[in-house]
LOVEXFI-161829 format. One line per field, with one value per residue (C-alpha): residue number from 1; residue in one letter; x, z, y. Coordinates in Angstrom, 1 decimal, padded with zeros to 4 digits, m for minus. Layout:
<pts>
lummi: NUM;...;
tormi: a;...;
px: X;...;
pz: Z;...;
py: Y;...;
</pts>
This chain:
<pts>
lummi: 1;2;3;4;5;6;7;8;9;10;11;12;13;14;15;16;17;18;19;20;21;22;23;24;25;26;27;28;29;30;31;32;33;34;35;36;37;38;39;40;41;42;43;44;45;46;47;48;49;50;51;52;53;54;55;56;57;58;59;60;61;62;63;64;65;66;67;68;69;70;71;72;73;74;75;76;77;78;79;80;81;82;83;84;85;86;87;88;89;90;91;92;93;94;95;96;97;98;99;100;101;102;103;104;105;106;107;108;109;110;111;112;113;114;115;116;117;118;119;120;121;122;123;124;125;126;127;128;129;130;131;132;133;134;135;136;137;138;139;140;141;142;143;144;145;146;147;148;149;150;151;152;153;154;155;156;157;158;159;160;161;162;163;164;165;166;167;168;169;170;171;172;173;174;175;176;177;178;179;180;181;182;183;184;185;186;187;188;189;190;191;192;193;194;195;196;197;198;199;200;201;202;203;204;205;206;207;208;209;210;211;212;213;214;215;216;217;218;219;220;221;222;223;224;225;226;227;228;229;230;231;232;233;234;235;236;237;238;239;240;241;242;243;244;245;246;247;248;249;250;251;252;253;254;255;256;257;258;259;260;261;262;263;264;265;266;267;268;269;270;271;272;273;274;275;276;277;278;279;280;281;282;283;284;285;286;287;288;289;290;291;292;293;294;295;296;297;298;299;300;301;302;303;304;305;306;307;308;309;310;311;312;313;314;315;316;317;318;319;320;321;322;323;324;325;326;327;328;329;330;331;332;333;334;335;
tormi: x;x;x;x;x;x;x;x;x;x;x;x;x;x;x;x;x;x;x;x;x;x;x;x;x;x;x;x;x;x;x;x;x;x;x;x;x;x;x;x;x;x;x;x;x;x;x;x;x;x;x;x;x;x;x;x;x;x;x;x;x;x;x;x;x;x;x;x;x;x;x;x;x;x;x;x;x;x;x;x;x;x;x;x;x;x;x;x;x;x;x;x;x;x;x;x;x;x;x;x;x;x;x;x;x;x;x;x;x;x;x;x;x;x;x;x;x;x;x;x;x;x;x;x;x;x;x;x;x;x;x;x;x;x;x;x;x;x;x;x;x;x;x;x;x;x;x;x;x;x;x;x;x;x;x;x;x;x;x;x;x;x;x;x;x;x;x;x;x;x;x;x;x;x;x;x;x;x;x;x;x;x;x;x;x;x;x;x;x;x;x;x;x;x;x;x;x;x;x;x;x;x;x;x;x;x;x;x;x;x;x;x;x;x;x;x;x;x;x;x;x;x;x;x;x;x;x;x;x;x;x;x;x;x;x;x;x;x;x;x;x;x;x;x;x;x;x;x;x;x;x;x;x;x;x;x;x;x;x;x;x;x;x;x;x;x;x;x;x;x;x;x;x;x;x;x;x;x;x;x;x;x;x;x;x;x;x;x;x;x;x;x;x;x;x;x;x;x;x;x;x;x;x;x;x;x;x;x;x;x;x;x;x;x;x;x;x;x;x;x;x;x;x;x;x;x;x;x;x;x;x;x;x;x;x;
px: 037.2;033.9;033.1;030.2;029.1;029.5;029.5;028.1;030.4;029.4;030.5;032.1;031.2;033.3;033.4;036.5;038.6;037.7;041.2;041.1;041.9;045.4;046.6;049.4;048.9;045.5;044.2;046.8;045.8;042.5;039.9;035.9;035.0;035.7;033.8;034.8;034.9;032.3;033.8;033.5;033.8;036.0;036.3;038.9;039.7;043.6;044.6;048.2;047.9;051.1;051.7;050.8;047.3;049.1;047.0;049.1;046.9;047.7;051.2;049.8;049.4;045.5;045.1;042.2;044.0;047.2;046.6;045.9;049.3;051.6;052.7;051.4;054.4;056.5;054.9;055.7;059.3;058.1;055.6;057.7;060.5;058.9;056.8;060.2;061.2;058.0;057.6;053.5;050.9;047.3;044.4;041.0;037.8;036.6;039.5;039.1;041.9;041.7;044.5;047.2;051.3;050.6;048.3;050.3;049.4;046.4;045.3;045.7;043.9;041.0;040.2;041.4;041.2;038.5;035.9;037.1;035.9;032.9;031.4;031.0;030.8;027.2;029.7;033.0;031.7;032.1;035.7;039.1;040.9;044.2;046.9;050.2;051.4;052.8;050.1;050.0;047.6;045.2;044.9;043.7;041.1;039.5;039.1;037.4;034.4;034.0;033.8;035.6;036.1;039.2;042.2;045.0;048.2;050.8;054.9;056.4;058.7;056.0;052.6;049.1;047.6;043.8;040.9;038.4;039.2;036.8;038.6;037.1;038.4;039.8;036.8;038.2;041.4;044.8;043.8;040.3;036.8;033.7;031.6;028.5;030.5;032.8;030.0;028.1;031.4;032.2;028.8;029.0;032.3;030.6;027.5;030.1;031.5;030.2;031.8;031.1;033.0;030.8;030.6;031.8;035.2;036.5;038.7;036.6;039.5;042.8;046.1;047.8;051.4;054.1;057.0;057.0;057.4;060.6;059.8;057.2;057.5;057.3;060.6;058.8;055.8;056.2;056.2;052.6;051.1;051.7;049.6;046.9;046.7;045.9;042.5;041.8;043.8;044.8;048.0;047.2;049.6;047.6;049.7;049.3;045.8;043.8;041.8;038.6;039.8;040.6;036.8;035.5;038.1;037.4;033.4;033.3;036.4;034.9;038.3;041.1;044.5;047.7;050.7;049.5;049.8;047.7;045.8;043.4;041.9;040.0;038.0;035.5;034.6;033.4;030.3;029.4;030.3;033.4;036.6;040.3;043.4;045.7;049.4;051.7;054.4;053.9;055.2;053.2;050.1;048.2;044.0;043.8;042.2;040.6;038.8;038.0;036.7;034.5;032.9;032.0;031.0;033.8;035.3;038.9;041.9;045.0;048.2;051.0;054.6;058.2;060.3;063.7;065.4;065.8;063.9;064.4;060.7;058.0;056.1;058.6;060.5;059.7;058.2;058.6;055.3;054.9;053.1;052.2;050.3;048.5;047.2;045.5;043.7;042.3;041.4;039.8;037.9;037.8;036.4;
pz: 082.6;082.4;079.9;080.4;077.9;079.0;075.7;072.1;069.1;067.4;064.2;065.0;062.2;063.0;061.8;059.9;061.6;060.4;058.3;057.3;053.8;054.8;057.2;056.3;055.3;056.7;054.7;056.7;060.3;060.2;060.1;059.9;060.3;062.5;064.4;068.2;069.0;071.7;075.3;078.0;082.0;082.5;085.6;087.0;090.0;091.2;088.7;089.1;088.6;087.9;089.2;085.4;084.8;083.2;084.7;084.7;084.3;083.8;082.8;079.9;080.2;079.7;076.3;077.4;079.7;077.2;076.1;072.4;071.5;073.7;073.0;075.3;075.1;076.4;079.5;080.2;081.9;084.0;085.9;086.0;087.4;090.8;091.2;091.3;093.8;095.4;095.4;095.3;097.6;098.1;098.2;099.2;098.0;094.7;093.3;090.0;088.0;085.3;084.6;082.0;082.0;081.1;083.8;085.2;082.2;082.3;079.4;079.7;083.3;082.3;078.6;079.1;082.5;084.5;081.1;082.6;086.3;085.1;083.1;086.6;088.8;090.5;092.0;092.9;096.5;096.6;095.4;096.3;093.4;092.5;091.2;091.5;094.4;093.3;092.1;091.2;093.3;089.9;089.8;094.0;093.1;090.5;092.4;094.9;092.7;093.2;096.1;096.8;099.4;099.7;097.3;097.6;096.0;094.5;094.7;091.7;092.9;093.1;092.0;093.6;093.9;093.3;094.9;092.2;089.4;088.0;084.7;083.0;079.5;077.4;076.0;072.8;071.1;072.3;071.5;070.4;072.4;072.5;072.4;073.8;077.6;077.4;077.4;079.8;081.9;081.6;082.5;085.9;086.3;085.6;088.2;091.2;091.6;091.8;091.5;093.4;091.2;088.9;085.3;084.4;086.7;083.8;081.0;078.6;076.0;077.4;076.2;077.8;078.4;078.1;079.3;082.5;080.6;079.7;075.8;073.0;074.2;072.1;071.3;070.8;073.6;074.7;071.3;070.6;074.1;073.1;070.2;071.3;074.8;072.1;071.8;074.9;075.9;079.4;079.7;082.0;083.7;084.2;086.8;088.9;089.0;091.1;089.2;090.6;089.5;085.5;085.2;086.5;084.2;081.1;081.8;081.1;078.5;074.7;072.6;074.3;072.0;073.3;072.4;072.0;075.4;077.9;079.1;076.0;077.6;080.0;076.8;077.1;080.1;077.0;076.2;072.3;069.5;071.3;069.8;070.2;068.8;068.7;067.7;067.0;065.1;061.5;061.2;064.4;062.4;065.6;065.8;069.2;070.5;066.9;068.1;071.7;070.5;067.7;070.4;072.2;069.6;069.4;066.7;066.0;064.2;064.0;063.5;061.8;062.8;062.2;064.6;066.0;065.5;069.5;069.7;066.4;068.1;066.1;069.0;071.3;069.6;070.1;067.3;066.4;065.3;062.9;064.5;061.2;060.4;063.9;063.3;059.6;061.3;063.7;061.8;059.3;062.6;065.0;063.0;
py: 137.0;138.6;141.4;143.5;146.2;149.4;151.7;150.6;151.7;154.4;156.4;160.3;162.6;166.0;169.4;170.5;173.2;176.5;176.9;173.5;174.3;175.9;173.7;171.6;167.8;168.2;165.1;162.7;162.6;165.0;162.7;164.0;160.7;158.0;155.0;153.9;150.2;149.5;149.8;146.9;146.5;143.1;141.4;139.6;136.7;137.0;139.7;141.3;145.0;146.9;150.5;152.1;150.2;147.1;143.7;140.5;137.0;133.1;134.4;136.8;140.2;141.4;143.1;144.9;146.6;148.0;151.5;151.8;153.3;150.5;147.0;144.1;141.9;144.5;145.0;141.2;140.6;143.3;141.2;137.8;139.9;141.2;138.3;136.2;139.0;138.8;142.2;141.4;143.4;141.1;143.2;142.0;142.5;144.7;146.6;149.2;150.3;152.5;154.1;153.8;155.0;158.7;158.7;161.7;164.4;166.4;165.5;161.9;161.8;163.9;162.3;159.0;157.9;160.1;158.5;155.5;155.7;158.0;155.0;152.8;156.0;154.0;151.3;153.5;153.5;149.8;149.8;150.1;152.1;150.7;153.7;154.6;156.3;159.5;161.6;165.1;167.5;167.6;163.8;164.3;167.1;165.3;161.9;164.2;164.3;160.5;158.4;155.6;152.4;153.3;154.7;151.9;153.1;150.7;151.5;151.6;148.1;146.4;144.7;144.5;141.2;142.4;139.2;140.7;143.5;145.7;146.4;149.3;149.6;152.7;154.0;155.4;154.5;157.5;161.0;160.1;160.2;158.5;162.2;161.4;160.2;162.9;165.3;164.0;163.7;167.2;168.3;166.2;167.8;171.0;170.7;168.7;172.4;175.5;178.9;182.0;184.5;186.4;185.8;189.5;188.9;186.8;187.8;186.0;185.4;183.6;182.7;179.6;179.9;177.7;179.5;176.9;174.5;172.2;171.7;172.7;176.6;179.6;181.3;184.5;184.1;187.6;189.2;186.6;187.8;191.7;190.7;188.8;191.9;194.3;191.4;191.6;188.4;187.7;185.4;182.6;179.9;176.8;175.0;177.5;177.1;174.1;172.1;174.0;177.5;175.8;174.8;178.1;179.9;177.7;177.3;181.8;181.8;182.7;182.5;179.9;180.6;179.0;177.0;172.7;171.9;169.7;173.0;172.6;169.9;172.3;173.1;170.2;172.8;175.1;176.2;175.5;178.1;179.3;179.1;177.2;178.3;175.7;177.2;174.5;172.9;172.8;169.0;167.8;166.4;165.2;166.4;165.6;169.1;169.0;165.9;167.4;171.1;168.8;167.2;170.0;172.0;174.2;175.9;174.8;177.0;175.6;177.8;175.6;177.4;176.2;174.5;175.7;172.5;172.5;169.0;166.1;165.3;168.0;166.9;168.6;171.0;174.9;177.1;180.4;182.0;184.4;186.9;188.9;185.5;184.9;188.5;187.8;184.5;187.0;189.7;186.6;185.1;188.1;191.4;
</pts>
């Protein structure tokens, strides 16, 4: 295997969330400093390339390619199993993968794998990219911005037998960013598309909904939104918007509020100084839109709630927020 550096470590140094004093366990997984391990481009003869990003060689499986949060040796029996059963597609030529298992979320596309096939975007036209077949109508849109050989897609039975692999790896560890990439990304992003609505059609603050959703939902959504209307808030469902109409939304939005949700992502579509409200479960210590509105520049409040006990997950479970609360931090932020 060749490795070829594609990103240099660097150390992160973060601002702390506006109401970082009052949220709780802050200390334990808020971190205002942090330093990402460099990033490399591997390359690969006859690598085996499983349908969620996994690559199979000389009977190991290729740590470079395991997401930071998964365990190699699991991913293993996997490989021997279909290529016992044959169940093995040969692919000629340059291949790229660069995608990992949660390759279906918005979040985990945009932040994890789009850095991915941004840091070799000069030789995509040369490639075949290697991903599963069923893919979501955001995951399409945003390949559009890149051009491609050709877009191969592997069956979830099966593995691809790739001639040469372009490995590109994670270029952060899970729910973390390398900031100076992920800004430039965003700005490509930004510049690939163009708008035609006028700035002043916008609401300017949004609130992301959840009530589509199967888990992590409001109890009380409608009694927030009444709220956050009196604002100015417009209530938004992102999956009913294309991928298009989220950056021209989130590039004219001033104050983003919504239930933690993958929607946040659209905030590295922000312009500095503007404002996320991230209302979530009071046991669910994760910084990841922390992380992302840090990198942009963004301010960052955090609104812990209680869970309904409908989920053992905090993660998962729904929240009921205190509404009285949610008004103070605006009247502390907003007036």
């Amino acid at each position: 295997m060749k490795k070829t550096l594609l990103h240099d470590g660097l150390i992160i140094k973060r601002k702390p969330p506006l109401n970082y004093d009052v949220i709780k366990n802050a200390k334990s997984f808020i971190r205002l400093e942090e330093y990402i391990e460099p990033s490399y481009l591997c390359k690969l003869n006859h690598a085996y390339v499983s349908p969620y990003g996994i690559v199979f060689k000389n009977g190991r499986v290729v740590k470079e390619s395991v997401y930071s949060m998964f365990t190699r040796n699991k991913n293993a029996y996997t490989f021997y199993k279909k290529i016992l059963l044959n169940k093995v597609k040969r692919v000629s030529g340059d291949c790229l993968v660069a995608h990992n298992a949660y390759y279906d979320n918005y979040y985990h596309w945009t932040l994890e794998a789009l850095p991915r096939i941004y840091s070799i975007r000069e030789f995509t036209p040369q490639l075949k990219l290697l991903i599963h077949e069923q893919l979501k109508p955001f995951i399409d849109q945003y390949l559009s911005f890149f051009t491609f050989k050709e877009i191969i897609p592997i069956k979830d039975e099966e593995l691809i037998l790739a001639e040469k692999l372009w490995l590109p790896m994670h270029t952060a560890p899970g729910l973390q960013h390398h900031e100076p990439l992920i800004r430039e990304m965003a700005g490509f992003i930004k510049n690939s598309y163009r708008g035609n609505r006028p700035e002043n059609s916008f609401p300017g603050k949004i609130f992301i909904s959840r009530k589509g959703a199967t888990f992590r939902k409001a109890v009380n959504e409608d009694e927030v939104f009444e709220l956050l209307k009196g604002w100015g808030f417009e209530r938004i469902a992102m999956e009913k918007l294309s991928v298009s109409e989220q950056i021209e939304l989130f590039t004219n939005t001033h104050i983003c509020a919504g239930i933690h949700g993958a929607g946040f992502s659209n905030s590295m579509y922000m312009t500095e100084g503007k404002l996320l409200l991230d209302i979530i479960h009071e046991d669910h210590g994760q910084d990841t839109f922390y992380n992302l509105a840090s990198a942009f520049n963004i301010d960052y409040l955090r609104l812990d709630c209680p869970g309904v006990g409908v989920q053992k997950y905090s993660g998962s479970d729904d929240i009921k927020v205190d509404v009285s609360k949610l008004e103070q931090m605006l009247l502390n932020q907003l007036s």
